[in-house]
C-alpha positions as CSV (number, residue, x, y, z in Angstrom):
1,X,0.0,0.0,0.0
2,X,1.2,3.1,-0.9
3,X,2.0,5.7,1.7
4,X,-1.1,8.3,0.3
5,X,-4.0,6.6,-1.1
6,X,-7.7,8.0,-1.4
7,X,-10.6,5.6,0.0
8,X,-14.1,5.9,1.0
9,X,-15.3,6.0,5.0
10,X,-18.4,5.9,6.3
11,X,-17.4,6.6,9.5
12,X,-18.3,10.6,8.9
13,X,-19.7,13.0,6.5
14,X,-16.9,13.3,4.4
15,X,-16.8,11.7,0.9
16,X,-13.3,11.1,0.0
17,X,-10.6,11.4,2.1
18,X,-7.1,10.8,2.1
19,X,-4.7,8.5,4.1
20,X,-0.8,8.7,4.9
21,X,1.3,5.8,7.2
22,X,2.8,6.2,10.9
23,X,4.6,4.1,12.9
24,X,2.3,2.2,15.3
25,X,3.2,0.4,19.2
26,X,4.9,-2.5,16.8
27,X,7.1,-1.1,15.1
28,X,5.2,-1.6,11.9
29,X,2.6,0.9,10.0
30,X,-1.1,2.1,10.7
31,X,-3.2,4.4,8.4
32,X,-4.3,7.7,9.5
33,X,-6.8,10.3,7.7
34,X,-5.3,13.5,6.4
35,X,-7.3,16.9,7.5
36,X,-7.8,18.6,10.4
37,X,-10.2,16.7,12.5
38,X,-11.5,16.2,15.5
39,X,-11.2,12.4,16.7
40,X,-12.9,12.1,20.5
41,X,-11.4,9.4,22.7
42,X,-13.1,9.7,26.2
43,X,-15.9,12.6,26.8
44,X,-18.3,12.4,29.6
45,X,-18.0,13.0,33.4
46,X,-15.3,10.3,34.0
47,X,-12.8,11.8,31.7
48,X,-11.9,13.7,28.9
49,X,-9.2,13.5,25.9
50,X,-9.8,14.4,22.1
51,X,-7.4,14.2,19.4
52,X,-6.6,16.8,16.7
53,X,-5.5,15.8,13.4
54,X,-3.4,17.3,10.0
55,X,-1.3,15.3,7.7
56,X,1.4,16.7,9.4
57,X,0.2,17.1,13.3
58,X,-0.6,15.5,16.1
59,X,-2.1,16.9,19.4
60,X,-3.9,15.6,22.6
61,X,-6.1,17.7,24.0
62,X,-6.4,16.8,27.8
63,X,-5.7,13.4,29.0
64,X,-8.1,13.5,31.8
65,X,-9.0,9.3,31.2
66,X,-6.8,6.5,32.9
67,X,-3.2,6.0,31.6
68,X,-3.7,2.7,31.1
69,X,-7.1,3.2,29.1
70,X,-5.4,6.4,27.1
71,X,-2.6,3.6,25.5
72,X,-5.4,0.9,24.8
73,X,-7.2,3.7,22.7
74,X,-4.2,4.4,20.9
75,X,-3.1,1.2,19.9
76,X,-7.0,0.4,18.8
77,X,-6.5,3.3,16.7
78,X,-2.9,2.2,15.2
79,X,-1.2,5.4,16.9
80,X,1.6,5.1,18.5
81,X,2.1,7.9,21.9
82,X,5.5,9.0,20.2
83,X,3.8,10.2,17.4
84,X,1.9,13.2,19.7
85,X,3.7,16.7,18.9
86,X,1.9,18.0,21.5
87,X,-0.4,18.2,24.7
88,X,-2.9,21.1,24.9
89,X,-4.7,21.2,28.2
90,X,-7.3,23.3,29.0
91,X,-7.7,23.4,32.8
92,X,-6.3,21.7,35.7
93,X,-9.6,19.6,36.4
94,X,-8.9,16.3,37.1
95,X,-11.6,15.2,34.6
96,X,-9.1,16.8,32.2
97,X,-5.4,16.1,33.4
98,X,-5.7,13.0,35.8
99,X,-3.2,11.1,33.2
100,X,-1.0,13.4,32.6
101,X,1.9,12.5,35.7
102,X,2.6,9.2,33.8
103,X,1.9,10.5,30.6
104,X,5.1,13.0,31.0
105,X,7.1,10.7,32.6
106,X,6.9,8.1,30.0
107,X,6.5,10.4,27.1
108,X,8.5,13.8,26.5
109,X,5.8,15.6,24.9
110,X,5.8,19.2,25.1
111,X,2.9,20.4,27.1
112,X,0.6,23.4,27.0
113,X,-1.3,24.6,29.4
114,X,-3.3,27.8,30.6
115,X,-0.6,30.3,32.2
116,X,-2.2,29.9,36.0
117,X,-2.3,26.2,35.8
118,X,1.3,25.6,34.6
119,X,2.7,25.4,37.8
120,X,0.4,23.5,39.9
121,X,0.6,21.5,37.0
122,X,4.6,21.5,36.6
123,X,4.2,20.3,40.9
124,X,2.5,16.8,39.8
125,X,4.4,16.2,36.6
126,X,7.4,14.1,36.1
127,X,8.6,16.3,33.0
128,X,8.4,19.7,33.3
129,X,8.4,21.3,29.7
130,X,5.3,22.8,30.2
131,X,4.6,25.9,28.1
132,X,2.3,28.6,29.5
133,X,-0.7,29.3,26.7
134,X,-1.6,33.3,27.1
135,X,-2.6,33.9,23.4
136,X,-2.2,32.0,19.9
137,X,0.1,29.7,19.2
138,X,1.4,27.3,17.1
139,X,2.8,23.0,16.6
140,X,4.5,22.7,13.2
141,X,1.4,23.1,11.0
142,X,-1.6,23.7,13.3
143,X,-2.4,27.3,14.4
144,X,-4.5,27.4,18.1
145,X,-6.0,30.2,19.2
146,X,-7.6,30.4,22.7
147,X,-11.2,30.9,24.3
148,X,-11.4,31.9,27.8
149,X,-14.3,29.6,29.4
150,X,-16.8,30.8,32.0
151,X,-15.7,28.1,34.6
152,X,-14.4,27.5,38.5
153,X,-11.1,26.1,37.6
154,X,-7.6,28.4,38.0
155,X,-7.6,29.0,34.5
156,X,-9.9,27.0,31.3
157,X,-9.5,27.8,28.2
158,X,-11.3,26.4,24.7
159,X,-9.3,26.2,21.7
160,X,-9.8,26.3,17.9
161,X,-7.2,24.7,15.8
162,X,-6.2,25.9,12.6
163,X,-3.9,24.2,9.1
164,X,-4.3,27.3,7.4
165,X,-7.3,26.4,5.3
166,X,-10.1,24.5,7.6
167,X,-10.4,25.2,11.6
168,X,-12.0,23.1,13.9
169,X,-12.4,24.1,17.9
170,X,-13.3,22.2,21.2
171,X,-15.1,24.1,23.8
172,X,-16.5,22.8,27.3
173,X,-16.8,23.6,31.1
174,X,-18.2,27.0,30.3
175,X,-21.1,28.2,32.1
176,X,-22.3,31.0,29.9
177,X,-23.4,30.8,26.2
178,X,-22.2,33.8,24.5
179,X,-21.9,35.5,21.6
180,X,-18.3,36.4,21.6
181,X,-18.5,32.3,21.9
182,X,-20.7,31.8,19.4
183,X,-18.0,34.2,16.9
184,X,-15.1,31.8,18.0
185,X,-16.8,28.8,16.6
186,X,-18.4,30.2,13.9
187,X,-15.4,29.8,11.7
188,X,-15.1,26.1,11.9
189,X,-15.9,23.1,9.9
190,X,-16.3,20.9,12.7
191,X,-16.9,21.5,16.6
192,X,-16.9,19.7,19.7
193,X,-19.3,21.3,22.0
194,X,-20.3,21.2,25.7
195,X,-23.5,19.9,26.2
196,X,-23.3,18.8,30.1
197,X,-26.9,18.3,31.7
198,X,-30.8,18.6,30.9
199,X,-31.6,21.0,33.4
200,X,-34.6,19.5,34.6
201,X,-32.5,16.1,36.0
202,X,-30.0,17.8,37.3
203,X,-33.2,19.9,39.4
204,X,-34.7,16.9,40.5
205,X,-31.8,14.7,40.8
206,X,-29.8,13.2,43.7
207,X,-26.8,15.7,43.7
208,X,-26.4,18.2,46.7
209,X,-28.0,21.5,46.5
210,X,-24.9,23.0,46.5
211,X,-23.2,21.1,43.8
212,X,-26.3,21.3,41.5
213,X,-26.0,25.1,42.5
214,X,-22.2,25.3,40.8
215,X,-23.3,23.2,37.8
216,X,-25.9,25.6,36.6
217,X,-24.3,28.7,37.4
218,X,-21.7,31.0,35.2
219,X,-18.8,28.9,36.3
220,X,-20.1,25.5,35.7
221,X,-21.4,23.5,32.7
222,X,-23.6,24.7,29.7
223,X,-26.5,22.5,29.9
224,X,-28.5,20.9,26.4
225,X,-31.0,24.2,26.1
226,X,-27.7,26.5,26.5
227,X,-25.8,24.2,23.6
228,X,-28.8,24.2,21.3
229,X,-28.8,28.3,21.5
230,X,-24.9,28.2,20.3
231,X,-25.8,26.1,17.8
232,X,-28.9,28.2,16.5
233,X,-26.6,31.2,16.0
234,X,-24.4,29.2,14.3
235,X,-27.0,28.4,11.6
236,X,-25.5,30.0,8.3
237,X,-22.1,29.6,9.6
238,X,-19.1,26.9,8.4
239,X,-19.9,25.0,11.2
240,X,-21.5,21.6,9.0
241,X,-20.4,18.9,12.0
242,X,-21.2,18.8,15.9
243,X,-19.8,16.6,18.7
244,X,-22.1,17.2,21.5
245,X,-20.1,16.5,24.7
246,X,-18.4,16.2,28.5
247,X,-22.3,15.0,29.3
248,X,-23.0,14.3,32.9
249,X,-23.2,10.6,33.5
250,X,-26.2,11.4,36.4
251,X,-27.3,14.0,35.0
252,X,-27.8,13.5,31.2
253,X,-28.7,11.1,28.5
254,X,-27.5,11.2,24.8
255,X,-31.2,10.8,23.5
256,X,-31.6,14.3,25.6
257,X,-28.7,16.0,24.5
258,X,-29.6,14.3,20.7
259,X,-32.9,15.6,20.4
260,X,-32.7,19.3,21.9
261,X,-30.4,19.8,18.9
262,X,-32.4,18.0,16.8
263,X,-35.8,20.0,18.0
264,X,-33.8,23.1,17.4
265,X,-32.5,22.0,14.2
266,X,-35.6,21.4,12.8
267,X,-37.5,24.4,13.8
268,X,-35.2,26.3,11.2
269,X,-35.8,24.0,8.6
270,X,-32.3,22.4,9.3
271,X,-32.5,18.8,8.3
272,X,-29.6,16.8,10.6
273,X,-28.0,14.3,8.3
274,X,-27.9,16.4,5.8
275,X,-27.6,20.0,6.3
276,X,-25.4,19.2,9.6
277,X,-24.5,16.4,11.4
278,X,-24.2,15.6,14.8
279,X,-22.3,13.3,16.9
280,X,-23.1,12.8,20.9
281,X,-19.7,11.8,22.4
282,X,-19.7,8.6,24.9
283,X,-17.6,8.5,27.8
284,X,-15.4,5.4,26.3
285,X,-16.9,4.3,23.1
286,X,-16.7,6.7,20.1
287,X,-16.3,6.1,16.2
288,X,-16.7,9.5,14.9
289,X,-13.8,11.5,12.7
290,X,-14.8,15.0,12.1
């Protein structure tokens, strides 16, 4: 097989797409898709780690899943760890960097982070090359630029990745649904947005009063009503594919978060499938490229 070839997928929207070799855990070769996507690898309330994709690039974004887990979804994948360029975090949330310890000290890979995390972060890390993310920035071909999230960590940020002719851009644990957030993703292709909790189980569900509280206020989660009013303003925009995520295991289904965009959708005449497509990301199991 040759190391560029074209082939069909069903596995997203996409009709034709190309493919290029890396070197896998075995020293031999696995097959990778070449454009910017968005491939999710854990999302929910356990975890959370996404890769980001060019022909060129290769970046984690969090590694807030088990160690052990985050190397079993690689080699399923045919990716080796040494092939990551870098790690982009976005806050120090356990959800979001509980692998990271024994991912830098079996891996050198250059880490960013947001600037008031790094050194609580550098503190539990076994390798300290941690860069402090204040602005855009760059790895090799991929451009990231940074949105600050409404959210009670130190520091969270969102970020929309770049190759210079497509973008795509991951944004969760914000509490607020904006428009300055609604401009950030409007340039995309392909998103990856928070869609945490329906509102009305999280009200009536088991969680402390307080805890509910933080979830629903301006420094927690966007719930499914606040993701479907990003994604109305984004009507008319690139954006053409959706990964609904980080839902709440307790406080959430995917049918929920699934058919508040889809009631929203098709109020506007938007026909999902076809105009747009969305994806609901599972906590271990997901087969979407976007």
């Amino acid at each position: 097989m040759s190391a560029v070839q074209e082939r069909k997928t069903t596995k997203s929207p996409f009709h034709g797409v190309y493919l290029r070799k890396i070197n896998t855990f075995d020293g031999k070769y696995g097959i990778i898709i070449v454009m910017i996507k968005i491939i999710p690898l854990f999302s929910g309330s356990k975890g959370n780690s996404t890769l980001i994709q060019t022909e060129n690039t290769l970046l984690l974004l969090d590694v807030g899943y088990s160690y052990r887990a985050t190397l079993e979804k690689f080699k399923a994948l045919g990716i080796s760890p040494k092939d990551v360029d870098a790690v982009v975090i976005t806050h120090e949330h356990a959800d979001h960097v509980c692998a990271l310890p024994m991912w830098t000290k079996n891996f050198h890979t250059k880490v960013y982070a947001p600037q008031a995390t790094v050194n609580y972060l550098m503190q539990r890390c076994f390798y300290s090359d941690i860069a402090a993310v204040e602005g855009p920035f760059d790895v090799k071909d991929i451009r990231a630029d940074v949105f600050r999230c409404s959210h009670d960590a130190r520091e969270c940020l969102g970020y929309r990745f770049s190759d210079g002719k497509e973008s795509v851009a991951c944004v969760t644990d914000t509490g607020i649904a904006t428009l300055r957030l609604v401009d950030f993703l409007a340039p995309c292709k392909s998103i990856m947005l928070e869609s945490n909790h329906d509102s009305e189980m999280l009200q009536h569900g088991a969680y402390p009063y307080l805890l509910k509280r933080r979830i629903a206020s301006e420094l927690g989660h966007l719930s499914n009503r606040q993701a479907s009013l990003v994604l109305e303003k984004l009507i008319g925009s690139n954006v053409r594919n959706v990964v609904l995520a980080h839902l709440s295991q307790q406080n959430n289904t995917k049918q929920l978060a699934m058919g508040c965009a889809v009631d929203m959708y098709s109020k506007h005449n938007v026909q999902v499938g076809k105009d747009v497509f969305v994806y609901v990301a599972d906590q271990k199991e997901n087969g979407v490229e976007i």
